[in-house]
N, C-alpha and C positions, 0 to 999 in steps of 0.2 A: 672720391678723394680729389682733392681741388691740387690743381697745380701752379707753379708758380715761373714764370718765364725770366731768364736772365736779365730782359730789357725791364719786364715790370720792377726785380728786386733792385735793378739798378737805377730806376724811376726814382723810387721807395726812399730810397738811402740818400737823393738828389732833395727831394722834398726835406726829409730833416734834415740836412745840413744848409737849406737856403733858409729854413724857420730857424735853425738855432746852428748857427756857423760854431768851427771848430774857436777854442780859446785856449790859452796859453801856448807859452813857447814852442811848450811841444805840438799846439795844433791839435788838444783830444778833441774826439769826434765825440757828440751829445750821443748821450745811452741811446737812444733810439736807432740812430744812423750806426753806431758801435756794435748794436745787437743784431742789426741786418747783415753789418760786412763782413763778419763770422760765416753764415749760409752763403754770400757771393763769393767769398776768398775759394770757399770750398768748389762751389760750382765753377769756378775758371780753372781750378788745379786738376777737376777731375774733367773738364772740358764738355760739362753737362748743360742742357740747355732748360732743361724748365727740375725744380723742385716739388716735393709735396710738399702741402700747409703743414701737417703733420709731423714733418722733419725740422720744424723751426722750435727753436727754443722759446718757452714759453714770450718772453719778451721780446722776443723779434715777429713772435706772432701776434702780438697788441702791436706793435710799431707799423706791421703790416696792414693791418686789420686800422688801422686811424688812418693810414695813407689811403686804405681804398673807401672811407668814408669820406674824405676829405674830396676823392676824382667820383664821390658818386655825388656829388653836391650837400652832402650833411657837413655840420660847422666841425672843425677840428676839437679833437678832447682835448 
């Protein structure tokens, strides 16, 4: 089971919103960065330091999963 570190999910979430910054008034976050801050919100409320991949929601586990393609030197999907 692969884990996941709060520094990494918080890496993750830094990446899509410097690729696709937040718009309109209210500042929504792009689906990708939206689908991550779900599992971070979580992990600081229960004051946990690394997750499982497994506990992500299907889409925050693509968002993650293009982030570590992105820091392994494959081109962004």
């Amino acid at each position: 089971m692969s884990m996941i570190s709060l520094p990494e999910l918080e890496a993750a979430i830094n990446y899509w919103r410097a690729r696709s910054p937040s718009t309109g008034e209210d500042l929504k976050l792009c689906p990708q960065a939206a689908a991550l801050a779900v599992p971070y919100a979580g992990m600081i409320v229960a004051r946990a330091h690394d997750l499982s991949l497994d506990a992500l929601a299907p889409d925050a586990r693509d968002a993650y999963a293009a982030w570590l393609s992105v820091q392994s030197g494959q081109p962004p999907a």
